[in-house]
N, C-alpha and C positions, 0 to 999 in steps of 0.2 A: 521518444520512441518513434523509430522512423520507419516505413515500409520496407523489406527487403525484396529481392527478385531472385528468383529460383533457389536451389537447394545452399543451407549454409552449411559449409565444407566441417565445421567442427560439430554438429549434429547429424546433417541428414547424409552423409557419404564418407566422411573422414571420421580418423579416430578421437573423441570427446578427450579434453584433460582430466587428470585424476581429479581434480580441485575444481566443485562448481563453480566458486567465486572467481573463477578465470571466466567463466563462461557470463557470472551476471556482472561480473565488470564488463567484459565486450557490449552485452544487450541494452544494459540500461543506463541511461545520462551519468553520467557524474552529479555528486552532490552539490556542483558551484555551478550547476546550470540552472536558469529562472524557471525554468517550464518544467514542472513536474512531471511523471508517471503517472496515469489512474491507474488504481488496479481493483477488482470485486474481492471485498473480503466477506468472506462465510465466515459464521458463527454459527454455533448450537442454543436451540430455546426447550427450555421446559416443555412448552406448548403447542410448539409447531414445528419441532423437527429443524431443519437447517434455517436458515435464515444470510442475506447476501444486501448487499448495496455497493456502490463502490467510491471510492476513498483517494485521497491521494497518499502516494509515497512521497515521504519527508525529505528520507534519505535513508542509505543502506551502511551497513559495517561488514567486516565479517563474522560479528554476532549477531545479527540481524537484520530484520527490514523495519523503519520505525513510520508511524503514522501517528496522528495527532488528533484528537475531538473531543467534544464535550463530553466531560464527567457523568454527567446527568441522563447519557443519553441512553438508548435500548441497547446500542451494543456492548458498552460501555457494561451495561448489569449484567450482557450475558458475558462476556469476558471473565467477570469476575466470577462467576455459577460453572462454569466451563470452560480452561484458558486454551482449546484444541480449537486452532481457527486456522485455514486456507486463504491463500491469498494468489488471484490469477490476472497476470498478465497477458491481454491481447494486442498484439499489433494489428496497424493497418490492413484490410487488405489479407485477413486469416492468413499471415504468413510467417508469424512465429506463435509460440505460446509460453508462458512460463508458467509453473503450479506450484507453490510454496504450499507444503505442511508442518505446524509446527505449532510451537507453544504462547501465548501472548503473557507479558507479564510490564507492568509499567515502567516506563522508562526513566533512567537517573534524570534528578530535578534539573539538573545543570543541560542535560541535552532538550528537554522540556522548555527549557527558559531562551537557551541556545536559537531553537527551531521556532517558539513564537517572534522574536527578534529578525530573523529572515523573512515573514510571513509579508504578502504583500498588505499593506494600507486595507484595502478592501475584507482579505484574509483576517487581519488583525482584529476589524471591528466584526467580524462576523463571528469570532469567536465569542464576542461579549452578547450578540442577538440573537443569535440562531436556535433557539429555544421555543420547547413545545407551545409557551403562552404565545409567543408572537408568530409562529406557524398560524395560530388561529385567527389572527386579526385579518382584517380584509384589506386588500393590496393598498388601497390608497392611505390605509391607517397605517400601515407596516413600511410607506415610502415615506410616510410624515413624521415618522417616529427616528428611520433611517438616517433622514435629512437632519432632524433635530439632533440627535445621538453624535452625527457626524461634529455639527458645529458646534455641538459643547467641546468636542475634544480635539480641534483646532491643530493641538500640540503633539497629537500622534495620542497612539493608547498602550497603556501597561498591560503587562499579564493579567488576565481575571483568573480568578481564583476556583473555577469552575472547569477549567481547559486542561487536559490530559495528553501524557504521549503513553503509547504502549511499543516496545519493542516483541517482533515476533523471531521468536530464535526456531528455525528451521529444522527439521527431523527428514524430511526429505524434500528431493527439487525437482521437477520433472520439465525438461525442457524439447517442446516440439519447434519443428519446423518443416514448412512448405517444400518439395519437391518434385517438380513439372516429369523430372525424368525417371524417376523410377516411385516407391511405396515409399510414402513418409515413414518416420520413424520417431520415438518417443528417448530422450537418455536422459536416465533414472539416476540421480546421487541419493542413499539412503544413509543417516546418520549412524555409524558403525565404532564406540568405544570413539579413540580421538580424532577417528577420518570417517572418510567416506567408502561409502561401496556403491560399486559404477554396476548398471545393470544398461540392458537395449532392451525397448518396447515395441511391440508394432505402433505406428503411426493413427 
């Protein structure tokens, strides 16, 4: 995701395609590029009302946007308690936005296994550490355990059985962008039967 400069002619001044997926192929990398997307995904809690952190995007289709994390973890339960999760992409420099709304549900085993295979070295074993016990140990315990973990597995590391993907399939897309010369504007794809419905937002 790279900074843009002034107004982008398929949002902020020009006519939007009928097909958002025209618009998040132009915005975001392809899936054969090393450098991921972050993006903030919201979830719903029993407890406290919305709830946000943010994640990376794996990769996208045009059924959805897929992310990847521990089974075990908080979002992971609230996924499952309530699969109504937001997903927001900021660029550089506030000068695009992208707002995914839409459903989370887990993703085929095979893109699962697919997307830990890609993950970098680092990525790979973090899936197997990054757990609430070892959040708790104190840094120099948690580098010595790092260290240790790393050189048992010398050989690279398998799937843990513990690492999840969720695909988030979309109900609507809201895409902003920056505009030095005139009033930003917001365009709105809402999920309508088997297309979309194009709407304009203020900015």
């Amino acid at each position: 995701m790279t900074g843009q400069s002034g107004a982008d002619p398929r949002v902020g001044v020009g006519s939007a395609p009928a097909d958002p997926w025209e618009l998040v192929r132009e915005w975001l990398p392809g899936n054969d590029e090393p450098d991921r997307p972050q993006m903030t995904l919201s979830s719903v809690t029993a407890e406290y009302g919305a709830d946000a952190r943010t994640v990376l995007l794996t990769e996208f289709d045009e059924t959805g946007f897929y992310f990847h994390t521990d089974a075990h973890s908080r979002k992971t339960a609230q996924i499952a308690a309530n699969p109504r999760v937001a997903l927001t992409f900021l660029w550089p420099g506030f000068t695009r936005q992208l707002v995914v709304q839409g459903l989370a549900e887990v993703a085929p085993a095979e893109e699962i296994a697919a997307a830990y295979r890609r993950r970098s070295p680092y990525l790979q074993q973090l899936a197997w550490q990054n757990t609430a016990e070892f959040a708790r140990l104190p840094i120099e315990e948690r580098r010595d355990r790092w260290a240790a973990f790393l050189a048992e597995h010398a050989s690279g590391f398998e799937q843990p059985g513990g690492w999840v993907g969720f695909r988030v399939r979309p109900l609507r897309l809201t895409f902003w962008s920056s505009n030095p010369d005139a009033a930003s504007r917001r365009v709105e794809y809402s999920a309508s039967g088997p297309g979309w419905e194009l709407g304009y937002l203020p900015g």
